[in-house]
N, C-alpha and C positions, 0 to 999 in steps of 0.2 A: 504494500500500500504506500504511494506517494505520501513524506511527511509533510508536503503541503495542506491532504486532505486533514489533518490534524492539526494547524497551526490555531486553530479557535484554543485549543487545548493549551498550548503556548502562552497566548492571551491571555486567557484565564488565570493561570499562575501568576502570569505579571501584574495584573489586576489584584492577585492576592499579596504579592509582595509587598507591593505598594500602600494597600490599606492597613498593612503589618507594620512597613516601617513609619508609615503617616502616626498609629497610633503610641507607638514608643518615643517616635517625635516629640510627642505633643505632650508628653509626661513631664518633659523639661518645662514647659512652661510658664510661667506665673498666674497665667491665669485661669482659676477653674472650670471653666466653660469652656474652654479649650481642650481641659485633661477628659472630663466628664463626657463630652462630647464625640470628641478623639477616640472615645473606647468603640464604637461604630466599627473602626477598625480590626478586632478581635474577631471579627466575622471573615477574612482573609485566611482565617486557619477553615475552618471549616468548608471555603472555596479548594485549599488546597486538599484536605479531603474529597468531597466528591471527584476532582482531577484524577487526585490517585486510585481510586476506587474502578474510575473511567479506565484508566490507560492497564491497570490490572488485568482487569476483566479482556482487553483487546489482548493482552499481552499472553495470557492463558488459552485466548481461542486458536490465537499462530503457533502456538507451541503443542497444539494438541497429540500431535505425532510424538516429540521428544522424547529419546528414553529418560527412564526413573526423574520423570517430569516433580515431582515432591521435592527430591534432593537437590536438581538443580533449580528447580524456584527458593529454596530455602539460600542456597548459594549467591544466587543473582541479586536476594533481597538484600542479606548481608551487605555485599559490596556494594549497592546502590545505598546504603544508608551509612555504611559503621564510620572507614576511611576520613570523610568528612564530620561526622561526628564526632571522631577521634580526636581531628586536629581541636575541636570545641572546647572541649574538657581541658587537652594543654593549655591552651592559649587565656581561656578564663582562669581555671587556676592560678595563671602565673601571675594574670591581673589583678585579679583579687587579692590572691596572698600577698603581691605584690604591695597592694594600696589598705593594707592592715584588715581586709574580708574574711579572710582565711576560712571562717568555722565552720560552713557545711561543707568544706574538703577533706573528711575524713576519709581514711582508708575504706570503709563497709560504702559510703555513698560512689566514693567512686567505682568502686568497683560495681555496684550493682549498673550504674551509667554504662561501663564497657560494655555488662552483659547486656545491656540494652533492654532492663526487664522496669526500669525505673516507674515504665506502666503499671506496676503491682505495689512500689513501696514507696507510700506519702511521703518519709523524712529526706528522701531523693530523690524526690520525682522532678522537681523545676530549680534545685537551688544548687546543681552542677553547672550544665550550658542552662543560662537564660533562654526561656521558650522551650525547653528538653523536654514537656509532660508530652509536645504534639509530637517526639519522635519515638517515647514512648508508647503512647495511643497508637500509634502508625503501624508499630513491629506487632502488635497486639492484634490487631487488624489484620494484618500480615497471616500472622497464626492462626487465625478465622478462616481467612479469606478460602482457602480452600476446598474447605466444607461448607460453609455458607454461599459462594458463588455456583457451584453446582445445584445445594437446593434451589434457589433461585431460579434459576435456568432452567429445572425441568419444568416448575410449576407452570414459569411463564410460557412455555412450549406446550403444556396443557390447556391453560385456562387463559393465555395471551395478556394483556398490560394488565387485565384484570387483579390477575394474581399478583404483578407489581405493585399496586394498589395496597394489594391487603397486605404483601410481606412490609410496605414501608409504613403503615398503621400497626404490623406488629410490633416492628421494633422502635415505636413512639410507644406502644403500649408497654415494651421494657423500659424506657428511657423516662417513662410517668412513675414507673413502679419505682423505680429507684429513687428518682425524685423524692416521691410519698415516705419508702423505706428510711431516707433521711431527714427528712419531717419529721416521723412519730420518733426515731435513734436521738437527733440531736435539740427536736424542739426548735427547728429554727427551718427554714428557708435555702435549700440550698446555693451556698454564696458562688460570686463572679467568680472563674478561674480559681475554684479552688480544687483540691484534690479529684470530689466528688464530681465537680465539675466537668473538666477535663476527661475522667475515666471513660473509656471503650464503650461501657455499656451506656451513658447520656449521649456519647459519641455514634451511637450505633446506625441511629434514622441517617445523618451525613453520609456514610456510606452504605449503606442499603439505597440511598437516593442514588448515587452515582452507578452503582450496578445497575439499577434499575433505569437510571436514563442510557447507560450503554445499550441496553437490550432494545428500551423502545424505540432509540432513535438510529443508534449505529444499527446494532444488527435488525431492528424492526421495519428500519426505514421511516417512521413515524415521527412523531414531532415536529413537523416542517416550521419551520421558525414563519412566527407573527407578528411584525416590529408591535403593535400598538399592544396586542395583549401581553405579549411576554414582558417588555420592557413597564407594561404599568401594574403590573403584577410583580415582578421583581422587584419594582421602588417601592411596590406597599409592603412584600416583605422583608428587605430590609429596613425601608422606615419603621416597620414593629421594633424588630433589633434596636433600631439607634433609639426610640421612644421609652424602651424599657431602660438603656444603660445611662441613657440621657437625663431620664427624670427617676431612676435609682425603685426601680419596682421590683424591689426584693423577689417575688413570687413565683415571676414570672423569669428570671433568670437563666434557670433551667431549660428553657423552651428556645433559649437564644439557637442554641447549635441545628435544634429540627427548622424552626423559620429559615434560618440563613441557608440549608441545605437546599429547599427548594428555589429560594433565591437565585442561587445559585442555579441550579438545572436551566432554571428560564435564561438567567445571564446567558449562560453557556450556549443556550440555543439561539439567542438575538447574535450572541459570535459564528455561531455557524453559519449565519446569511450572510456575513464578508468574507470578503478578498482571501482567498490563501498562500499571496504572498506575505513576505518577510514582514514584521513590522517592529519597532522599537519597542514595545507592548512583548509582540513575544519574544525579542531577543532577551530584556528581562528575566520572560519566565522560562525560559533557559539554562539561566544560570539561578531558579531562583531558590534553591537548595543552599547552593553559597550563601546564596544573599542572606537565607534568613537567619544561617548560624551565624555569619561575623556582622550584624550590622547593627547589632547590640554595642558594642565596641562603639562604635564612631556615633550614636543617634543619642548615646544616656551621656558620654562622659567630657568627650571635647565641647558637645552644645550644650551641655548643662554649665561649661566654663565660660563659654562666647557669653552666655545669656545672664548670666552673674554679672561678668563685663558691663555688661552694659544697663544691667538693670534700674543705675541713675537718671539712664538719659530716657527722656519722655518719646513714648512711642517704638522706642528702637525694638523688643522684642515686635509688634506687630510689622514695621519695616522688613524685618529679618524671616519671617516667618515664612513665605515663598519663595524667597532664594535661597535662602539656605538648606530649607529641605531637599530644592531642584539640586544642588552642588552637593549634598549627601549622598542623594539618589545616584550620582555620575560619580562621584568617588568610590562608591560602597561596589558599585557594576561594571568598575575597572579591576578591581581585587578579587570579585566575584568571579569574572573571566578567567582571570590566572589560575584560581582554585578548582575550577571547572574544567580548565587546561591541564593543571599540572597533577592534580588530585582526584577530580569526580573522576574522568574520564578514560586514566591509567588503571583509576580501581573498578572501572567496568570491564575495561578491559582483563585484568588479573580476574578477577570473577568467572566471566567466559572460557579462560584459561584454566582454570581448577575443574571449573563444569567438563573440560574436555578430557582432561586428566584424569579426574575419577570415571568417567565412562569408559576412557580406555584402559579403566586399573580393573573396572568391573569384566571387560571383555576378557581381558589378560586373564582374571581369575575363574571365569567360568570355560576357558576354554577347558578339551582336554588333552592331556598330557602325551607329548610325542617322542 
């Protein structure tokens, strides 16, 4: 398949990237309504959810032939994730401990980060790499993904979007129950980005959504993109999102990740009616795995200096506030490039390389003896 016909896919990433680093941005700022508001942006993880869920599900249909197809997806995920997430953990560690942070670097948090299980243990799930809970939820997903993509797939071969329908109603129906479960446990509300939050299973509807758009639209052919319904459908749910984190509605917090899920699907398809050449948008989301690990670095600590700077002179944050993000955005996607050069794309390659290696250890060992 031409990666043209995928560049919406591309787009989309970079769309998430951007709403990711806008709201880490906007943490540095002074002014409330900018932090509060900014958080809009949190919705950009859940965009790169559905994508991955997307490009899984394509990736599983071409490989259907593959031998011991489990080991080498278990292989390819690895190195699509660890490599760069590796570099995360040095590179913050050495920041932190460097600027007197030090204390959730103990030996038991790191270590459970390498193992990449961070998805299962609160006291290390987000306070090794900043952002780490979404790469944890990811590998977790990961370990689903290939029992959960097959039920999917047969039902909707049965009973067609219908049963897309109902599997993405079940797993809101898991995503309530958990909710609920934490209600009557903690007495309270499950809060923004916190452990509960973040976890797999409130995460579940974002990817069931994105299997589920692969099926109706890629392999169903369906969904033909609608500029006026998709696009005022997708602003209403997002605008939910940003209403809830905007005006602080405890309740409803929980429900941010299923709204923005479908958000997203509609985005995604208003991208499939353009252009499938190149565009800045998806060169972005390209690299935008790079981006989201190192851009932590350059969006909390040098703007949080600039903006101190300047904090006497009247106006100058609100002056500074679109260029400085624009020259962010082009700094953080130059470094991004390299890591993407020197690191994602060696470690896919080394991946594929191990994948080929064990299948010819497998052959080698099944032969018989001459």
């Amino acid at each position: 398949m031409d990666s043209r016909n995928l560049a919406y896919i591309d787009r989309l990433r970079g769309i998430a990237i951007l709403l990711v680093m806008a709201m880490h941005y906007l943490q540095v700022f002074a002014a409330p309504v900018l932090r509060n508001w900014g958080e809009i942006g949190q919705t950009g993880v859940q965009i790169f959810f559905v994508a991955s869920a997307f490009t899984l599900c394509l990736s599983a249909d071409n490989r259907r032939d593959e031998p011991h197809r489990l080991r080498a997806y278990a292989i390819r995920r690895y190195f699509r994730i660890a490599p760069i997430y590796y570099c995360g953990i040095v590179f913050y560690a050495w920041m932190f401990i460097h600027d007197g942070e030090g204390a959730p670097y103990t030996a038991q948090n790191i270590l459970v980060n390498v193992l990449l299980i961070n998805g299962l243990v609160p006291a290390a799930n987000n306070n090794v790499v900043p952002g780490g809970w979404t790469i944890g939820t990811e590998v977790l997903f990961y370990v689903a993904f290939p029992l959960l993509y097959p039920a999917i797939e047969r039902a909707w071969k049965r009973w067609g979007n219908l049963a897309l329908v109902a599997a993405w109603l079940a797993s809101l129906l898991v995503a309530l129950v958990w909710q609920g479960g934490f209600r009557v446990l903690h007495g309270s509300w499950l809060p923004n980005n916190s452990f509960a939050y973040g976890a797999v299973v409130n995460q579940l509807p974002v990817f069931v959504a994105g299997i589920g758009w692969y099926l109706a639209a890629w392999r169903g052919g369906g969904m033909a993109p609608r500029l006026g319904r998709d696009s005022a459908l997708a602003a209403l749910l997002f605008g939910l999102c940003a209403a809830i984190l905007g005006l602080d509605l405890a309740p409803f917090f929980g429900l941010i990740p299923s709204l923005a899920a479908l958000g997203t699907v509609l985005l995604g398809n208003l991208l499939r009616a353009g252009s499938g050449e190149a565009s800045w948008l998806g060169a972005l989301g390209k690299v935008s795995y790079s981006l989201y690990i190192i851009h932590f670095a350059l969006v909390w600590r040098p703007s949080a200096w600039l903006l101190q700077a300047v904090a006497h002179v009247p106006y100058a944050q609100a002056a500074l506030l679109l260029p400085l993000y624009v020259t962010e955005v082009a700094l953080l996607y130059v470094a991004a490039r390299i890591m993407w050069r020197f690191v994602e794309q060696p470690a896919n390659r080394l991946g594929q390389r191990v994948i080929e290696w064990a299948e010819k250890s497998s052959k080698t060992a099944a032969s018989p003896l001459t």
